[in-house]
N, C-alpha and C positions, 0 to 999 in steps of 0.2 A: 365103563369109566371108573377111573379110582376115583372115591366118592371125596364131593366138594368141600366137606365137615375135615378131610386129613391136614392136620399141620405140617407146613413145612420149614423148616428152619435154613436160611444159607450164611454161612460164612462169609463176610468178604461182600463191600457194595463197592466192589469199583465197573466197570462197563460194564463185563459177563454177568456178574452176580444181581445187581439192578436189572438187566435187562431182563433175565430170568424172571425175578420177583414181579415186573410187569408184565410178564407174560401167565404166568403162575395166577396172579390173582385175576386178571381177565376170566381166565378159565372158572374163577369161584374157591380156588383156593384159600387156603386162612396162613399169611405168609410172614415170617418174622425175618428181617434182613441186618445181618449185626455187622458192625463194623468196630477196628479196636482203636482207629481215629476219635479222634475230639468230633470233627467235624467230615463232611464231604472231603474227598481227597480230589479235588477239581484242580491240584495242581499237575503237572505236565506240560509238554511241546506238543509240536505239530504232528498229526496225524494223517498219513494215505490211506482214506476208507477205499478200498478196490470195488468194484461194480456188485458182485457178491456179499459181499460186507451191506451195501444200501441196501440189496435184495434182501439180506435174514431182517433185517431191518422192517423194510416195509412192508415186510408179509406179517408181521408181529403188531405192528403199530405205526403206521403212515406218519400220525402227529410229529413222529419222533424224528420220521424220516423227513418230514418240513424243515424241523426246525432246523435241523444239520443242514441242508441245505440254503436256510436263510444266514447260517453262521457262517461260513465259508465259500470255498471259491471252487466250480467246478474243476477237474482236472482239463487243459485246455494242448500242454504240449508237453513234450519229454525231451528235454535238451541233453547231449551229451559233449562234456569239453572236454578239452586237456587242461595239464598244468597251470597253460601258457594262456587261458583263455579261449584259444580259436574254436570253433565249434563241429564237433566229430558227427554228430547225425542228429537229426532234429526230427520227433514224431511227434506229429498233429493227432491231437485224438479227438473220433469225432463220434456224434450220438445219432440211434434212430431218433425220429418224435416221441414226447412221451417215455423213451428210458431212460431208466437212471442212471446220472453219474458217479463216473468217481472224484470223490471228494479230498479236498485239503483242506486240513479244518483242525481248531485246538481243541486239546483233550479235554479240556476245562468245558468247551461248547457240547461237545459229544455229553458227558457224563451229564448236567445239567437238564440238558433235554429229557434224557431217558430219566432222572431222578422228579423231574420234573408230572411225570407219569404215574408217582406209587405215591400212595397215602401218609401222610406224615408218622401216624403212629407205627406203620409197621417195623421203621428206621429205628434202630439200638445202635448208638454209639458209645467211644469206652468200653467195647466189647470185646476183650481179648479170650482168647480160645485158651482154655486150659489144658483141658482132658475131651474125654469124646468115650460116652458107652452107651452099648445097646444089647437090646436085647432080639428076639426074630420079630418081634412088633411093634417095637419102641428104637428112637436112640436120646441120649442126651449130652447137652454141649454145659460142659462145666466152665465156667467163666474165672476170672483171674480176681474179679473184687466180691467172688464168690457166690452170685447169684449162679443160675443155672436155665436150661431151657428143654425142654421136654416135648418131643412131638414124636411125628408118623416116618419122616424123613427128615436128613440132614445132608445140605450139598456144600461142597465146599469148593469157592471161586473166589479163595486166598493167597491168589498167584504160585509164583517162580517157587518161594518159599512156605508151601502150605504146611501150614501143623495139620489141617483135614488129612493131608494125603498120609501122614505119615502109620494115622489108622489103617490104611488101606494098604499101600508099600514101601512099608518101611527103610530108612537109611538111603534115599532118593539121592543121590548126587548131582550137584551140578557138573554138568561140561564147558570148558569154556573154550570160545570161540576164536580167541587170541589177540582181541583188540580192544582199547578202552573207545569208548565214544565218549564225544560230547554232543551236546543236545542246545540250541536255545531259543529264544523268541526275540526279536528285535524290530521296533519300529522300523517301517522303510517304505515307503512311497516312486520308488528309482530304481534299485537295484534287481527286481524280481516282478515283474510284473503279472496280475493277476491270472490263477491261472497255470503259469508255469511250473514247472519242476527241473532245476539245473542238476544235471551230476556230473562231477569234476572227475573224471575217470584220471589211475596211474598205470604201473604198466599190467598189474594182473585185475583191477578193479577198483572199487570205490574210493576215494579219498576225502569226499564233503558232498553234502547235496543241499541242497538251498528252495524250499516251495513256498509261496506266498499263502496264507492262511485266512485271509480275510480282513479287515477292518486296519488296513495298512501296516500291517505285521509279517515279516518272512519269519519262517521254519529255519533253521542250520542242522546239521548233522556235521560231526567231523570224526574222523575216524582214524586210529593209530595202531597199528602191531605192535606188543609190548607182553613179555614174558610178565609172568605177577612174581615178587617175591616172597618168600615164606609167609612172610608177616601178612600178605595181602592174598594167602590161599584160601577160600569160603567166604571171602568178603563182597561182597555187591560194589563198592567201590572202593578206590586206589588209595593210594597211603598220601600220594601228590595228585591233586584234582587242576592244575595250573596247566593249559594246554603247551607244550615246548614251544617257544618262540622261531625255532632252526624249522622246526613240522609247518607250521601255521605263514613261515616268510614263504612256503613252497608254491602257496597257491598266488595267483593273479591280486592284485594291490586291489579292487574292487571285490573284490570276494572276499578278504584278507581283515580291511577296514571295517566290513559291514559285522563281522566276527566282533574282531575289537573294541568294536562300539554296544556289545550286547552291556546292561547291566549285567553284574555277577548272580545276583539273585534271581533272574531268569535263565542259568544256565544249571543244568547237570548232570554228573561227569559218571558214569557205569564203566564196568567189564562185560562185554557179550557172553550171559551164557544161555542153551538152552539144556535139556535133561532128554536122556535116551528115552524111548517110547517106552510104556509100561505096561507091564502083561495082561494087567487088567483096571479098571478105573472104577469100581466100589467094592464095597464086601458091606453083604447084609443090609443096612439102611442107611451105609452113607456113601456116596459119591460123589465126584470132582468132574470138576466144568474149566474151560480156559484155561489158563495157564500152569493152573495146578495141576492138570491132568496132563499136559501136552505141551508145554513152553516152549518154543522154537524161537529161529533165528529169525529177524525180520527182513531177511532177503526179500524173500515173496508177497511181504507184508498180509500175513495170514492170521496175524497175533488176535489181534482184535475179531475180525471177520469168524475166525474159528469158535471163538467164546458166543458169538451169537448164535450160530449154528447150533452150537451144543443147546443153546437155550430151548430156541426152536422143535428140534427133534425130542428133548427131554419131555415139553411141555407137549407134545404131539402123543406120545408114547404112553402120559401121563394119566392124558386123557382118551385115546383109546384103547387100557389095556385093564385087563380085568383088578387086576391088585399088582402091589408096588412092586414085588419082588419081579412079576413080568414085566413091567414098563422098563425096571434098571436091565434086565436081560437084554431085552429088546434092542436098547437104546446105544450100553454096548457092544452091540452084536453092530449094529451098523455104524456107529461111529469111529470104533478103535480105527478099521482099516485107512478110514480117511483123514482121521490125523495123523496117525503114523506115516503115510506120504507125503503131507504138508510138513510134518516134522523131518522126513527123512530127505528131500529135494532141498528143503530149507538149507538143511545142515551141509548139504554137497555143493549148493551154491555159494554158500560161505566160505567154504575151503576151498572151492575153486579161485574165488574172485581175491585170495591170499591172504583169508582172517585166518591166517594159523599158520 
């Protein structure tokens, strides 16, 4: 085992990066987790944790896997409409005794729980990521208000946009997907009942999905094809974040209204992108977890569920492999091939279902 004394340093406390750090110090590691937020970033929409996703979960830490599920709403059916409302096929989904579900649940609940789990001190906020050097048995994370961090290892689960990764593979491009989304949370007691998951299907695929999240709250998603202009190429979002009125009259007057009624500040507005698979995900003693390694599309809704996994297998590898250099071997040896699938089906279903 790589001995309990090694420091780890991760970049980045949003799901992946947290989850890691609880799993990391479980094991007796000595774990520092920076983030370059003021505070917890426990803002977000609704989440589809997929049955997998609870599994990386509750093989790490049950507690965690509780609390998620006292936060939300088991997955109970998968509705599919049209435009017009009428309903195209309708899947019940149902459990053995004792397995777990998939969940619909806010990102706010998710992260809380698992942040809920690590030590107050090991949490660095204000932490922005400068530079990054290392040596074959050191690396260090140069910070921006100029402190710095010094350990055994450095991970980086800095999302979509990682400065980590850029150590590793340099000039990373996004891909983009060909659609903006919008995102919100909204009061509702009527429209979506516990449990559900509505998708508004058009003629190649998705046009809105709607899932109830718990504590009398539905999920929205909405979704639009829209070329980016110059000005909005490398951008996370749009130049106009106001959803078209002519887009939003398309759908059913009950599905339409419950939009309409979202507050502004529980809405927002992205371009889909994800990033081609990368040849390889560290060099020397830094590497990348979640999204920064592997961002995809969330057709499959893998996003999440992936970053846990990574955590899982890293912390497995971590501690049954002689020294660091073999765990990071290891770890990519069996991970690339199976994000590179979740990434490469992701992105075919996306362009099938006519994000592009």
């Amino acid at each position: 085992m790589v001995p309990s004394h090694t420091r780890i340093g991760i970049i980045g406390a949003g799901t992946s990066g947290a989850y890691l750090a609880v799993l990391l110090i479980q094991q007796g590691f000595q774990v520092d987790l920076f983030e370059k937020a003021p505070h917890p970033r426990t803002d977000g929409c609704g989440i589809l944790i997929v049955q997998a996703g609870m599994q990386a979960l509750h093989q790490g830490n049950p507690k965690i896997t509780q609390k998620i599920i006292d936060s939300g709403d088991a997955v109970k059916v998968f509705e599919f409409r049209n435009l017009r409302g009428g309903v195209i096929n309708s899947e019940p989904v149902t459990y053995e005794e004792n397995e777990l579900p998939g969940m619909l649940v806010h990102r706010k609940a998710i992260l809380e729980a698992i942040l809920d789990e690590l030590p107050p001190e090991c949490l660095h906020f204000n932490a922005e990521l400068a530079s990054i050097a290392q040596t074959d048995r050191s690396a260090t994370a140069h910070f921006k208000d100029g402190t710095k961090w010094e350990g055994h290892l450095l991970i980086g689960a800095d999302g979509i946009l990682s400065k980590v990764r850029q150590s590793i593979v340099p000039d990373v491009e996004l891909f983009y997907l060909g659609d903006i989304v919008w995102r919100g949370i909204v009061e509702d007691n009527r429209f979506c009942p516990e449990g559900n998951f509505f998708v508004y299907v058009r003629g190649r695929g998705i046009y809105a999905n709607f899932f109830h999240i718990g504590g009398g709250r539905t999920h929205w998603g909405f979704f639009i094809e829209k070329e980016r202009t110059d000005s909005e190429i490398g951008k996370l979002q749009p130049n106009n974040t106001t959803i078209p009125p002519q887009e939003l009259a398309k759908l059913p007057d009950d599905a339409r209204k419950l939009i309409e009624s979202t507050p502004l500040e529980n809405i927002v507005c992205r371009f889909s992108y994800d990033i081609d698979p990368l040849p390889k995900i560290y060099d020397g003693r830094v590497i990348l977890i979640g999204d920064a390694a592997h961002a995809k599309s969330s057709t499959r809704a893998r996003g999440m569920t992936s970053g846990w996994e990574d955590g899982l297998y890293l912390t497995k590898h971590l501690a049954e492999s002689a020294n660091i250099p073999e765990a990071l071997e290891k770890f990519q040896a069996e991970r690339l091939p199976i994000v590179h699938e979740y990434q490469r089906t992701s992105r075919e279903m996306s362009l099938k279902i006519g994000r592009r």
